[in-house]
PDB file of N, CA, C and O in Angstrom:
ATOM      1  N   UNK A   1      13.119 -25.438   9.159  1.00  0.00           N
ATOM      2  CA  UNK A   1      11.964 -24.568   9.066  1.00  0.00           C
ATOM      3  C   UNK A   1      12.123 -23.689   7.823  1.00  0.00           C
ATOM      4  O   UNK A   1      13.230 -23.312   7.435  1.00  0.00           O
ATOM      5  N   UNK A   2      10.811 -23.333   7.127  1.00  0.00           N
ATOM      6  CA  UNK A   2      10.493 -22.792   5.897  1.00  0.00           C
ATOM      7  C   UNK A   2      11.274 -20.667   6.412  1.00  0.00           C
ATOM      8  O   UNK A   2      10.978 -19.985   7.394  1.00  0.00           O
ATOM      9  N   UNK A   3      12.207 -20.338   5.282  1.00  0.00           N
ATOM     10  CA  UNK A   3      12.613 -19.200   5.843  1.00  0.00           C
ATOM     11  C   UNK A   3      12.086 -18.222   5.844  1.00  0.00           C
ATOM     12  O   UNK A   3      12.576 -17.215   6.354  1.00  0.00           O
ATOM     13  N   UNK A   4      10.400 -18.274   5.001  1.00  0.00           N
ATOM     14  CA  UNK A   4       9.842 -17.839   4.677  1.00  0.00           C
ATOM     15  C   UNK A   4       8.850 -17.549   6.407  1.00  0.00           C
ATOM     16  O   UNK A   4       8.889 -16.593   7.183  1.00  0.00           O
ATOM     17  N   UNK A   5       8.137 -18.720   6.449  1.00  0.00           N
ATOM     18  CA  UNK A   5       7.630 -18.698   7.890  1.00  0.00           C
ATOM     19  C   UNK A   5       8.238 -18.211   9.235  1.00  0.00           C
ATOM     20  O   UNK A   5       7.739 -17.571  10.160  1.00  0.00           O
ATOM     21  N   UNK A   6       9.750 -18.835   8.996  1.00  0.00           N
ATOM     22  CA  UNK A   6      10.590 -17.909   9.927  1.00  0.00           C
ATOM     23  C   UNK A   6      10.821 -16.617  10.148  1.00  0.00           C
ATOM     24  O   UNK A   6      11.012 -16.119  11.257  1.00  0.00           O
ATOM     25  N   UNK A   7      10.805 -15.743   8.551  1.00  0.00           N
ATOM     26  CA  UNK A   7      10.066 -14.428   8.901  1.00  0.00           C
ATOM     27  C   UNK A   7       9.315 -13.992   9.063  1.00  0.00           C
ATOM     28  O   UNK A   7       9.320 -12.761   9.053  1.00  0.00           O
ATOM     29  N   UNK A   8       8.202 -14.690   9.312  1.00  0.00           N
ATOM     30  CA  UNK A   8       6.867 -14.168   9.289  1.00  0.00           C
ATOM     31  C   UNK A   8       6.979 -14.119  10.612  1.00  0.00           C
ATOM     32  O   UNK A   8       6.905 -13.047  11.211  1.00  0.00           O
ATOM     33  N   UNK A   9       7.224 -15.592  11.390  1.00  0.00           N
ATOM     34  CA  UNK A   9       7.239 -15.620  12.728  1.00  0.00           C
ATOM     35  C   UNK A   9       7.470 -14.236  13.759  1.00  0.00           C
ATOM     36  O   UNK A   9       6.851 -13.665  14.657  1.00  0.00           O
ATOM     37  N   UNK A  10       8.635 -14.106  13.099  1.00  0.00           N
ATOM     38  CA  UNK A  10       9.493 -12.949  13.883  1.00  0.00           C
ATOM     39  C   UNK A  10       8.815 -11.583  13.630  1.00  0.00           C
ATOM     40  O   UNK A  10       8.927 -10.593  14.354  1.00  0.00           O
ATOM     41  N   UNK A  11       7.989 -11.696  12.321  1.00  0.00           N
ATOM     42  CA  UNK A  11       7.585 -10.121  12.431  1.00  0.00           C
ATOM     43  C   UNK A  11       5.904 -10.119  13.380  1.00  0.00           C
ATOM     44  O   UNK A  11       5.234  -9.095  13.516  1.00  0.00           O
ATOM     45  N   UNK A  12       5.523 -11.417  13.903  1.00  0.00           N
ATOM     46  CA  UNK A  12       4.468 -11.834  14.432  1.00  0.00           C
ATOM     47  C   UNK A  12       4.710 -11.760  15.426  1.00  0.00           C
ATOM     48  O   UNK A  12       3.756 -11.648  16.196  1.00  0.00           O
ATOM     49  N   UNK A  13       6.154 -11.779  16.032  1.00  0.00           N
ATOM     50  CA  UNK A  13       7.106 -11.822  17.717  1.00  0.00           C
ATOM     51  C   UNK A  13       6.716 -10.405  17.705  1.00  0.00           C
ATOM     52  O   UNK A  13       5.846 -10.017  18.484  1.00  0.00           O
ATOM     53  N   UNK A  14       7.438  -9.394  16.670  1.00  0.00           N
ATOM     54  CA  UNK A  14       7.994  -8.394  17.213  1.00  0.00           C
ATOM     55  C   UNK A  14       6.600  -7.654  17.441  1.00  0.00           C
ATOM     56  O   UNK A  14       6.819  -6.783  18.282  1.00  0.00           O
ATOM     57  N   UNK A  15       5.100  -7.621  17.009  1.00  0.00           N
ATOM     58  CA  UNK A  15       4.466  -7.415  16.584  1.00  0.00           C
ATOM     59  C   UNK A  15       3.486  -7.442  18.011  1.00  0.00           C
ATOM     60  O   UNK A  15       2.547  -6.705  18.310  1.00  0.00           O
ATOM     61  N   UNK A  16       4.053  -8.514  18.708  1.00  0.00           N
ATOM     62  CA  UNK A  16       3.650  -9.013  19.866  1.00  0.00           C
ATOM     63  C   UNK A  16       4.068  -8.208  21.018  1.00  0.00           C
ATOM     64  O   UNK A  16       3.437  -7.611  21.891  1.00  0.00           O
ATOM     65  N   UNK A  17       5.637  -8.405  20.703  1.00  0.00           N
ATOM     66  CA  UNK A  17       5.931  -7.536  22.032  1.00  0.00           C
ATOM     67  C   UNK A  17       5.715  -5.331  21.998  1.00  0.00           C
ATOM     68  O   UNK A  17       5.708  -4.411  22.816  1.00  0.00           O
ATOM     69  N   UNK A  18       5.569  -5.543  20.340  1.00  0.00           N
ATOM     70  CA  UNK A  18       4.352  -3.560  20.538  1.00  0.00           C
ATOM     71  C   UNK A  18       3.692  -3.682  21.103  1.00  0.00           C
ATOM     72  O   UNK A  18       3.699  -2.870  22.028  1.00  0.00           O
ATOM     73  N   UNK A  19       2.321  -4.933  21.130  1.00  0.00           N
ATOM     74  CA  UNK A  19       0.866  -4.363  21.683  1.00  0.00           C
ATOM     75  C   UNK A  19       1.333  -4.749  23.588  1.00  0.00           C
ATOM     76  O   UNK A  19       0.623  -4.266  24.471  1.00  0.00           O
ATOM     77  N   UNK A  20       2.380  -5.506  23.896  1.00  0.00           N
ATOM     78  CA  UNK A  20       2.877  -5.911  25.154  1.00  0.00           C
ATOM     79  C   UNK A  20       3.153  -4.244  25.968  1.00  0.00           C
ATOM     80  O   UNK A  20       2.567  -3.855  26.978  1.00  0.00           O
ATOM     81  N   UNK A  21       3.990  -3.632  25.337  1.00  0.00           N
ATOM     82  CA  UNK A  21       4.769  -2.122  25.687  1.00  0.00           C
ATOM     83  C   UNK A  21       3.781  -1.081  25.727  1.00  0.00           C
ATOM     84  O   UNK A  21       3.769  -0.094  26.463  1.00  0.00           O
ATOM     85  N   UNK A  22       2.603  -1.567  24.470  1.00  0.00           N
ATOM     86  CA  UNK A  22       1.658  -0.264  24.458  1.00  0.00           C
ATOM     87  C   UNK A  22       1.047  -0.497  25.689  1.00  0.00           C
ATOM     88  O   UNK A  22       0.843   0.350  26.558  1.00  0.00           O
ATOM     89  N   UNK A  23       0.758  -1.705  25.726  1.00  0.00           N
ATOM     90  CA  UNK A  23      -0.203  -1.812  26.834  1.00  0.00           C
ATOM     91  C   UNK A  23       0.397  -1.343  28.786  1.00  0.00           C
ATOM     92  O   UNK A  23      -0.112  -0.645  29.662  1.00  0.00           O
ATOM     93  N   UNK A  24       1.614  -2.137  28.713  1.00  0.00           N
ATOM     94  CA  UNK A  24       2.482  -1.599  29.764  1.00  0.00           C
ATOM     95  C   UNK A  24       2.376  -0.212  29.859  1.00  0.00           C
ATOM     96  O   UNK A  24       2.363   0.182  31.025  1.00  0.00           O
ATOM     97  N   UNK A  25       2.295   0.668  28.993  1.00  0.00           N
ATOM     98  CA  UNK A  25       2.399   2.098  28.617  1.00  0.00           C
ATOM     99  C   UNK A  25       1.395   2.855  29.386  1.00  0.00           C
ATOM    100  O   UNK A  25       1.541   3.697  30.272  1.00  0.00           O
ATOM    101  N   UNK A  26      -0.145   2.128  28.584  1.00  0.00           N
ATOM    102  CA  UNK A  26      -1.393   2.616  28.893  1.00  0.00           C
ATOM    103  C   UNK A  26      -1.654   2.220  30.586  1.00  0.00           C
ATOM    104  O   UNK A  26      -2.030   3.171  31.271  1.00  0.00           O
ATOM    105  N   UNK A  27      -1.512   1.134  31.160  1.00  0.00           N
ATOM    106  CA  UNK A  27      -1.475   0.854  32.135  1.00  0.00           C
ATOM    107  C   UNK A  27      -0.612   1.696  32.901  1.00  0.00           C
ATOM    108  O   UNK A  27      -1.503   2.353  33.438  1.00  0.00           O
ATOM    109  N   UNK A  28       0.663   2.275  33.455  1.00  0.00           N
ATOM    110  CA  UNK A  28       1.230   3.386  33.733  1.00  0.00           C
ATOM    111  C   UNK A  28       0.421   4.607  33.857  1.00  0.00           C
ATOM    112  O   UNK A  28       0.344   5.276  34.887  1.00  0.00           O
ATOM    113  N   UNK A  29      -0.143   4.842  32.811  1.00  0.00           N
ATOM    114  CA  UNK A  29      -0.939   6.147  32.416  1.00  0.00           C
ATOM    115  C   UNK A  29      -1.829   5.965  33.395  1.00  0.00           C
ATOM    116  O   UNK A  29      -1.890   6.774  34.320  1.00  0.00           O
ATOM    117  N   UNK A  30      -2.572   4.975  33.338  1.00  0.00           N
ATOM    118  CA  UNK A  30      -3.779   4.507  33.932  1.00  0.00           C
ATOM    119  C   UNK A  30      -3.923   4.944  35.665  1.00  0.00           C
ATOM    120  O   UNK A  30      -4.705   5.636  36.317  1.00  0.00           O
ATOM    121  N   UNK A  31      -2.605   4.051  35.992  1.00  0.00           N
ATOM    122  CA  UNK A  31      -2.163   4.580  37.423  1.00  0.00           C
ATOM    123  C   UNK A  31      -1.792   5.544  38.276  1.00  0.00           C
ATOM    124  O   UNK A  31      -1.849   5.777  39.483  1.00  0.00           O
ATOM    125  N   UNK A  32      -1.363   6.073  37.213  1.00  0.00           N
ATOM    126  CA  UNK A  32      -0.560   7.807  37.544  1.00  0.00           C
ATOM    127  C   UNK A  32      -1.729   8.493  37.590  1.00  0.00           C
ATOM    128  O   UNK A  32      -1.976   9.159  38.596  1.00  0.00           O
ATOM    129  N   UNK A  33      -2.721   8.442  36.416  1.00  0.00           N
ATOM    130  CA  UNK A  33      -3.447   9.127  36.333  1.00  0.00           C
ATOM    131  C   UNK A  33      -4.319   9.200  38.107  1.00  0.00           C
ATOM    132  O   UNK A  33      -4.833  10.260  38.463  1.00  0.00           O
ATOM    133  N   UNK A  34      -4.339   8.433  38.670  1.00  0.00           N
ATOM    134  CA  UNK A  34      -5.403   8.687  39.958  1.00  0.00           C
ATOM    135  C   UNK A  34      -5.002   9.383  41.115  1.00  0.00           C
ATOM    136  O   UNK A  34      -5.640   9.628  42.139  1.00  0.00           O
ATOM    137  N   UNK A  35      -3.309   9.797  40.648  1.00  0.00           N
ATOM    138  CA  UNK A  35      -2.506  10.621  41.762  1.00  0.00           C
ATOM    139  C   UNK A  35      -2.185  11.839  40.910  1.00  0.00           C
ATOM    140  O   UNK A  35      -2.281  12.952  41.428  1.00  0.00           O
ATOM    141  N   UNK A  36      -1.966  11.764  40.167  1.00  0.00           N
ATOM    142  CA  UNK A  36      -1.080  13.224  39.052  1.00  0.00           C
ATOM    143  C   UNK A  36      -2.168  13.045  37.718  1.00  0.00           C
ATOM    144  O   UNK A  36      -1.816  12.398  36.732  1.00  0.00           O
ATOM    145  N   UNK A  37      -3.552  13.706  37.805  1.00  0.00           N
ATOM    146  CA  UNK A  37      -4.311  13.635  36.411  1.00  0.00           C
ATOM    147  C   UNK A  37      -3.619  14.579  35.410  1.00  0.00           C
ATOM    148  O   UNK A  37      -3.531  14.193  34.244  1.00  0.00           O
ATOM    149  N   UNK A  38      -2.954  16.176  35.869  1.00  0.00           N
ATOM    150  CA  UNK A  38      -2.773  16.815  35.344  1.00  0.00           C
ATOM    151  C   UNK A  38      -1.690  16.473  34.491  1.00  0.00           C
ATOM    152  O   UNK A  38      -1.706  16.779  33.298  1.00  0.00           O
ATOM    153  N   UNK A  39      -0.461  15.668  35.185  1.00  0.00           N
ATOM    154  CA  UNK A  39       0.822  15.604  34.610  1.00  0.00           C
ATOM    155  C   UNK A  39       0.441  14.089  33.305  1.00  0.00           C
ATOM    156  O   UNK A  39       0.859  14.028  32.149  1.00  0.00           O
ATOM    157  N   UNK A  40      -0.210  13.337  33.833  1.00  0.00           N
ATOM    158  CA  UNK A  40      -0.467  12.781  32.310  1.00  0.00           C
ATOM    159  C   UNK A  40      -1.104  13.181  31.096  1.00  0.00           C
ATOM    160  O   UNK A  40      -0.883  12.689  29.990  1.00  0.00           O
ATOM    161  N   UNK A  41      -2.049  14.262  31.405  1.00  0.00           N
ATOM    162  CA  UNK A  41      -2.651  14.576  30.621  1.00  0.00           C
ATOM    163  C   UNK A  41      -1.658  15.391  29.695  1.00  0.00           C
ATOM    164  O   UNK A  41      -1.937  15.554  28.507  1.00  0.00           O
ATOM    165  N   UNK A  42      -0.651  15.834  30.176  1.00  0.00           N
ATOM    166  CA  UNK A  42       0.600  16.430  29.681  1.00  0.00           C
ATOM    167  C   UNK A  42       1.388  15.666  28.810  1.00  0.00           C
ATOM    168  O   UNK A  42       1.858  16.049  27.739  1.00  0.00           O
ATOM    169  N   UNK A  43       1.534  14.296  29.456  1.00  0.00           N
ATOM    170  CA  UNK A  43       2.288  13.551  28.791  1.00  0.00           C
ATOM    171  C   UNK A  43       1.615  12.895  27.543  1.00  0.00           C
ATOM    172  O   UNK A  43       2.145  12.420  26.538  1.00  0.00           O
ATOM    173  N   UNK A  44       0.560  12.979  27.819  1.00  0.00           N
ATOM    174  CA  UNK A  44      -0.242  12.027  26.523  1.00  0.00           C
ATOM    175  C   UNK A  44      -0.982  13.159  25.521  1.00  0.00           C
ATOM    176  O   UNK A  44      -1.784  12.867  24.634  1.00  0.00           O
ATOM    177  N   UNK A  45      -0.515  14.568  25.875  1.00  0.00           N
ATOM    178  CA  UNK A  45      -0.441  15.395  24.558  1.00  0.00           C
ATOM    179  C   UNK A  45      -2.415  15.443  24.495  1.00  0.00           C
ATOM    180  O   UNK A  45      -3.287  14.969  25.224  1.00  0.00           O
ATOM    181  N   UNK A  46      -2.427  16.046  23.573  1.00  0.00           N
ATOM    182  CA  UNK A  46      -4.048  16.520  23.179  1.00  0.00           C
ATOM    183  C   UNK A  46      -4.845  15.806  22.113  1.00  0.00           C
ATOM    184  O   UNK A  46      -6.003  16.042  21.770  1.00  0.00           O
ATOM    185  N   UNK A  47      -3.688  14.530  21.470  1.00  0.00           N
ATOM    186  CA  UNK A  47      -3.822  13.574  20.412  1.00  0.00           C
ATOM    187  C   UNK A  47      -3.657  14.547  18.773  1.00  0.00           C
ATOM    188  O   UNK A  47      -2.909  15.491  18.521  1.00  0.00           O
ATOM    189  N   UNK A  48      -4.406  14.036  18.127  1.00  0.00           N
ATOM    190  CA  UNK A  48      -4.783  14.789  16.629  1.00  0.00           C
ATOM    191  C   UNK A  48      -5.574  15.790  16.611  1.00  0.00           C
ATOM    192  O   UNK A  48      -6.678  15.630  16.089  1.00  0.00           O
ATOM    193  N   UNK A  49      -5.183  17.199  17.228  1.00  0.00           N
ATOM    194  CA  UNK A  49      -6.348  17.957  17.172  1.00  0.00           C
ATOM    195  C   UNK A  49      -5.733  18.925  15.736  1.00  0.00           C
ATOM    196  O   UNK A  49      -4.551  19.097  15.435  1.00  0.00           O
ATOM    197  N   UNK A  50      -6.825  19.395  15.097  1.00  0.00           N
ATOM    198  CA  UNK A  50      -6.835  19.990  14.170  1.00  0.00           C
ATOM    199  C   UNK A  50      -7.809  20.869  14.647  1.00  0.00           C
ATOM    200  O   UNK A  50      -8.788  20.587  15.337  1.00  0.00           O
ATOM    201  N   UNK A  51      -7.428  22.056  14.184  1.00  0.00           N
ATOM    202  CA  UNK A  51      -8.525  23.232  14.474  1.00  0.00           C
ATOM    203  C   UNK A  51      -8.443  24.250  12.547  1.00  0.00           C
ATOM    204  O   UNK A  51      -7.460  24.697  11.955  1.00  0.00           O
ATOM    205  N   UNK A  52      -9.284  24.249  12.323  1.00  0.00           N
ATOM    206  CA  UNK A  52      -9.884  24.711  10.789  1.00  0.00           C
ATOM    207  C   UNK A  52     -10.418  26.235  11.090  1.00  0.00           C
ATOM    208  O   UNK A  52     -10.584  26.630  12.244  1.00  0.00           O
ATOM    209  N   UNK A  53     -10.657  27.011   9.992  1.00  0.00           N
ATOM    210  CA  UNK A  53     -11.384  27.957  10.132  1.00  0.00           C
ATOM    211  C   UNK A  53     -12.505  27.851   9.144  1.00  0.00           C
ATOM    212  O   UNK A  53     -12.316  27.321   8.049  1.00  0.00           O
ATOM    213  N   UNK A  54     -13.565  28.298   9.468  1.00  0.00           N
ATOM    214  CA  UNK A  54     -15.106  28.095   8.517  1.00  0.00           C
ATOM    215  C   UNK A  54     -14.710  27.886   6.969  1.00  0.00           C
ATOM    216  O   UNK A  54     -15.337  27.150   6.207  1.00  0.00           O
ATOM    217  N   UNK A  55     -13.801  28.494   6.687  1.00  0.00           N
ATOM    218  CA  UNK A  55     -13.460  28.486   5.015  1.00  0.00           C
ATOM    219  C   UNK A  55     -12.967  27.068   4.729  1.00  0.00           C
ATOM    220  O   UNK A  55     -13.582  26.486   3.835  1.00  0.00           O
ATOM    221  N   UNK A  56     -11.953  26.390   5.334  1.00  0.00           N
ATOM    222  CA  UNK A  56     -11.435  25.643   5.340  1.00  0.00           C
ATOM    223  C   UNK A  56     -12.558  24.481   5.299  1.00  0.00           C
ATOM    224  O   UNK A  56     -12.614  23.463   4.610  1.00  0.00           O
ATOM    225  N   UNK A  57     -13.277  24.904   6.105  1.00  0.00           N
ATOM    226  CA  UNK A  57     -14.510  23.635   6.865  1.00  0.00           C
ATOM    227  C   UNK A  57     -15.247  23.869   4.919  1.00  0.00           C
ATOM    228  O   UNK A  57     -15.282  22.866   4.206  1.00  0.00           O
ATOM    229  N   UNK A  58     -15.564  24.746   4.559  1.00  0.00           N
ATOM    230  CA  UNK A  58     -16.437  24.528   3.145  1.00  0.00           C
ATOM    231  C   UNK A  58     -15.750  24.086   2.249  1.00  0.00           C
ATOM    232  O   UNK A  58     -16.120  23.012   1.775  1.00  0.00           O
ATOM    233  N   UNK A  59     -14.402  24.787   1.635  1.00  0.00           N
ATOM    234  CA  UNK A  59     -13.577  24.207   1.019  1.00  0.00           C
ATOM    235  C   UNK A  59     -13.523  22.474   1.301  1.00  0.00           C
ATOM    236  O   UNK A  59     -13.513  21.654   0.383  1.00  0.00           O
ATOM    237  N   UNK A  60     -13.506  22.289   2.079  1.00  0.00           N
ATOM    238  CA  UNK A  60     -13.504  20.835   2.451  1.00  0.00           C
ATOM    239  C   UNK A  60     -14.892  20.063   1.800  1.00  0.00           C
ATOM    240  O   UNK A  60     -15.042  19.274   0.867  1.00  0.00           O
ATOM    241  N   UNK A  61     -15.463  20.455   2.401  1.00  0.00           N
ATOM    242  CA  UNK A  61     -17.259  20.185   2.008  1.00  0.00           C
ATOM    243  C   UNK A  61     -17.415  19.633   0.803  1.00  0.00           C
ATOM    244  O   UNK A  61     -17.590  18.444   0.537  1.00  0.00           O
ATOM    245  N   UNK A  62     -17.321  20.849  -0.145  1.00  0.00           N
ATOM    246  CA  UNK A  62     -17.339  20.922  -1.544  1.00  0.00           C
ATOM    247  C   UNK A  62     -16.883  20.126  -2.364  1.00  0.00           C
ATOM    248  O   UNK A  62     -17.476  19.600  -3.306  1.00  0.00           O
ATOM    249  N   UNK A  63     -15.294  19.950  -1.886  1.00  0.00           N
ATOM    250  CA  UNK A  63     -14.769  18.945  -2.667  1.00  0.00           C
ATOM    251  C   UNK A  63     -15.221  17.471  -2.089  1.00  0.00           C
ATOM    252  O   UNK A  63     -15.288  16.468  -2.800  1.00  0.00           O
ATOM    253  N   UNK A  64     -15.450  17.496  -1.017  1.00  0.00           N
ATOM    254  CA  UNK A  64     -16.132  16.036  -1.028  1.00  0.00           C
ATOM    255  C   UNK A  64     -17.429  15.870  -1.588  1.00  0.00           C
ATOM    256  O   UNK A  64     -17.865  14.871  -2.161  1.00  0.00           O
ATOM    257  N   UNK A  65     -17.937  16.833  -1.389  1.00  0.00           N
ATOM    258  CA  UNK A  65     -19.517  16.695  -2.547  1.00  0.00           C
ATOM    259  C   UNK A  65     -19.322  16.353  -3.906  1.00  0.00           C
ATOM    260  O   UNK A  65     -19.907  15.521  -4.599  1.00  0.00           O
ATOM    261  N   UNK A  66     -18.178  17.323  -4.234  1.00  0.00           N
ATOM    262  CA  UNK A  66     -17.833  16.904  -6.116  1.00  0.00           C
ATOM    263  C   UNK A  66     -17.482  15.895  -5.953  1.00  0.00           C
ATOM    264  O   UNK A  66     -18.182  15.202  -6.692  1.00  0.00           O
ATOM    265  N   UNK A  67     -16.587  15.076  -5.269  1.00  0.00           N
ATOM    266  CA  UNK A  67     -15.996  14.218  -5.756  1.00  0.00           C
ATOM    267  C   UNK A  67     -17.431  12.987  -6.002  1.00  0.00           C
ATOM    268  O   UNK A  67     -17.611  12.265  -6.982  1.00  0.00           O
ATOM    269  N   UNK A  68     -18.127  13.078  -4.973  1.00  0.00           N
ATOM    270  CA  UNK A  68     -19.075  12.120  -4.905  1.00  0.00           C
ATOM    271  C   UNK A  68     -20.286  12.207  -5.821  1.00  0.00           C
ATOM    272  O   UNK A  68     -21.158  11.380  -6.088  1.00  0.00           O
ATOM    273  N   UNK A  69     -20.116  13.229  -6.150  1.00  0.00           N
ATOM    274  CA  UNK A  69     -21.253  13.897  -7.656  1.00  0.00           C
ATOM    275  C   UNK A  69     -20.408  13.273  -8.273  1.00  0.00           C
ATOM    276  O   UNK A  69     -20.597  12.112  -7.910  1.00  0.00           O
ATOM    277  N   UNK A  70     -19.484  13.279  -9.065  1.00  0.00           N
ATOM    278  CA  UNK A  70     -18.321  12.977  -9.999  1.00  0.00           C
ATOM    279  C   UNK A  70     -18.264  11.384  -9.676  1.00  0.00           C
ATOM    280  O   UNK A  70     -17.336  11.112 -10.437  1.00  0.00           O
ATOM    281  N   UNK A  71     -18.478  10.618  -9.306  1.00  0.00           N
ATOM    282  CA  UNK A  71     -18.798   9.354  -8.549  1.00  0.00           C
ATOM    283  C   UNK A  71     -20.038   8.529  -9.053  1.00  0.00           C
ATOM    284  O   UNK A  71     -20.224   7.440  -9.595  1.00  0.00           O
ATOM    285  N   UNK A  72     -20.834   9.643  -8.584  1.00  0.00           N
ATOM    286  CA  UNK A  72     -22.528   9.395  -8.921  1.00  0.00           C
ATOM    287  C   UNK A  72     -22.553   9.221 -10.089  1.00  0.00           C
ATOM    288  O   UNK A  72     -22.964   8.141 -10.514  1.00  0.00           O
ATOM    289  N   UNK A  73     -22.164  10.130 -10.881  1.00  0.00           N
ATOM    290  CA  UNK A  73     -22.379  10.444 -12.549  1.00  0.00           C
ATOM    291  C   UNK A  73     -21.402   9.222 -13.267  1.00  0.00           C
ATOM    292  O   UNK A  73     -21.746   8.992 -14.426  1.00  0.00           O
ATOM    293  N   UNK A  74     -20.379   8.494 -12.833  1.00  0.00           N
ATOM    294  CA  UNK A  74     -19.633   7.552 -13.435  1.00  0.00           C
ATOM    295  C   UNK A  74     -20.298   6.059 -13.206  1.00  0.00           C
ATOM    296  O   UNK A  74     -20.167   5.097 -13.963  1.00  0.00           O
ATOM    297  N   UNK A  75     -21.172   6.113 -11.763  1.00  0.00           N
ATOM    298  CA  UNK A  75     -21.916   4.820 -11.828  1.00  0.00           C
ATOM    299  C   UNK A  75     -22.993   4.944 -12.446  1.00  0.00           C
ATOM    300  O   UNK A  75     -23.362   3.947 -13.068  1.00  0.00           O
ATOM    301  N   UNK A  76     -23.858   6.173 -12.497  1.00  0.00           N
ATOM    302  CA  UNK A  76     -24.520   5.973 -13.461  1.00  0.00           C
ATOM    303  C   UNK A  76     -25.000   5.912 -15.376  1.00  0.00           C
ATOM    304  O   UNK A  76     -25.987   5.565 -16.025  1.00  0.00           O
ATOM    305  N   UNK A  77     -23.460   6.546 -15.704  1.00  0.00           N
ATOM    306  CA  UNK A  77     -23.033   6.174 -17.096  1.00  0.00           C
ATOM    307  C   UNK A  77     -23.116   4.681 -17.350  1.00  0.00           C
ATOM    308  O   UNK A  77     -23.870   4.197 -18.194  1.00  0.00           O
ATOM    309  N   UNK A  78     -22.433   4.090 -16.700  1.00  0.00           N
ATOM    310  CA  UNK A  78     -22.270   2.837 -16.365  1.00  0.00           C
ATOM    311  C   UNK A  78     -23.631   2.011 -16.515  1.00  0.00           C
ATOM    312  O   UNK A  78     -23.869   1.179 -17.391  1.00  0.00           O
ATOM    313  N   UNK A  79     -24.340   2.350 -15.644  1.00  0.00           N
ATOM    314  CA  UNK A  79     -25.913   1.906 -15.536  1.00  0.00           C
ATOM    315  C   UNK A  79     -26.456   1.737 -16.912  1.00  0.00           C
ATOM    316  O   UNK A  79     -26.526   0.670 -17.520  1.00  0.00           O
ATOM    317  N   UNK A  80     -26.907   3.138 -17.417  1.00  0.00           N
ATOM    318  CA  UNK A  80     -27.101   3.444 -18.493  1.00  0.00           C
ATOM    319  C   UNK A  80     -26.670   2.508 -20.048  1.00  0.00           C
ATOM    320  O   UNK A  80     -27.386   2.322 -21.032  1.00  0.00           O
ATOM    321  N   UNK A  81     -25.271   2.053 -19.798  1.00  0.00           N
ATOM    322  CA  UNK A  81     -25.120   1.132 -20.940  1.00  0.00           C
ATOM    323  C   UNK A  81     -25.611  -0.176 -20.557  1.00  0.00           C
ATOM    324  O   UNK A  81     -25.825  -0.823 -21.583  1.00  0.00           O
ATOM    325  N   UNK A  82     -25.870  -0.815 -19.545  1.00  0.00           N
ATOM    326  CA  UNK A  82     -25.896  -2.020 -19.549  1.00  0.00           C
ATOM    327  C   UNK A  82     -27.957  -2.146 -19.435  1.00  0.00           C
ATOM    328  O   UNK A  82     -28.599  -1.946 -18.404  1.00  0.00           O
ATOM    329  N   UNK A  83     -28.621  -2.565 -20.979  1.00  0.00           N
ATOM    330  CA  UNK A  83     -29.704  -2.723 -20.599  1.00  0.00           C
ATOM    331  C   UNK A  83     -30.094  -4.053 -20.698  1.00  0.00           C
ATOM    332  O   UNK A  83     -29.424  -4.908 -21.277  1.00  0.00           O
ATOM    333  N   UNK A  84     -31.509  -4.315 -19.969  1.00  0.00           N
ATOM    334  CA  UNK A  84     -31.259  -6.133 -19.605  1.00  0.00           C
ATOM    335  C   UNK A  84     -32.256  -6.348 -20.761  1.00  0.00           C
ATOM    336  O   UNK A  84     -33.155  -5.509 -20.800  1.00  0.00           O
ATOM    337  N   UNK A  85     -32.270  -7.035 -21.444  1.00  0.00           N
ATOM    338  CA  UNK A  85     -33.334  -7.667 -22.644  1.00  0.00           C
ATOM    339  C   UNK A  85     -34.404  -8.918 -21.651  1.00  0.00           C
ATOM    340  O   UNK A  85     -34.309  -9.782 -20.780  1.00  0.00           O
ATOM    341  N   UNK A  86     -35.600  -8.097 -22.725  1.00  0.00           N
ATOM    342  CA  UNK A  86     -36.745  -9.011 -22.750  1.00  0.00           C
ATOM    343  C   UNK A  86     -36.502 -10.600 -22.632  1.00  0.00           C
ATOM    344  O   UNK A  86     -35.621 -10.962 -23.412  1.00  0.00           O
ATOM    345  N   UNK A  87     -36.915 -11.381 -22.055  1.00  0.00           N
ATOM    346  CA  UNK A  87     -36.862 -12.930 -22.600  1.00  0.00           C
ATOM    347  C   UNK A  87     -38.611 -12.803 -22.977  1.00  0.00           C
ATOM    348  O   UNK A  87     -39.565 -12.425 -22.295  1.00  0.00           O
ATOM    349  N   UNK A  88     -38.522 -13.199 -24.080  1.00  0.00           N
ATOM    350  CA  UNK A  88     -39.918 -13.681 -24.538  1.00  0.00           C
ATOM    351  C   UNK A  88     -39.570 -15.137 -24.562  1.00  0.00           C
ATOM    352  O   UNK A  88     -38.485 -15.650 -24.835  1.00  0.00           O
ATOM    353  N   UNK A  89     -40.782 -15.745 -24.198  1.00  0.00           N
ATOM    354  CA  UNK A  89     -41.051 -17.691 -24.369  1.00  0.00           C
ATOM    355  C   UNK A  89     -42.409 -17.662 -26.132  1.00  0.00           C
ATOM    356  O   UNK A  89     -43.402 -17.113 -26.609  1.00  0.00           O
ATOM    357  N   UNK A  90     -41.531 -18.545 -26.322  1.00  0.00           N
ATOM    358  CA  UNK A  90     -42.376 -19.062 -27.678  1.00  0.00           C
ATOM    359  C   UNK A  90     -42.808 -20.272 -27.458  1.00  0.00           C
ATOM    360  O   UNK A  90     -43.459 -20.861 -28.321  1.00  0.00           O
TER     361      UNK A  90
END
């Protein structure tokens, strides 16, 4: 066998038995949850929470607006040089 494929294999095994464990995982959760809601909800944390303050929230804003103004203005430079010529028929 190609040793190449042979690693692939294995990182396709190991790859296999994560979504196997996650799932074992979630399932657990699943169960517990209908006797102890509180204590999983403990265990499985509050996920990605981010909490901002209004400044933060505009600061944010802004620069995604520029960037996408700054965006706008480079596709349309762009535009601008490329003009399509007439075909006239003789």
């Amino acid at each position: 066998m190609d040793p190449v494929q042979k690693l692939w294999m294995f990182h396709q095994w190991v790859g296999d038995q994560l979504d196997r464990a996650e799932l074992a995982k979630n399932q657990a959760y699943l169960l517990a949850s209908f006797d102890h809601p509180e204590e999983v909800k403990k265990l499985m944390g509050d996920g990605d929470v981010h909490i901002s303050t209004d400044e933060e929230f505009e600061e944010s804003s802004r620069m995604v607006r520029e960037a996408n103004l700054r965006s706008l203005n480079e596709m349309n430079n762009e535009r601008r040089g490329r003009r399509k010529r007439r075909l006239t028929i003789q």
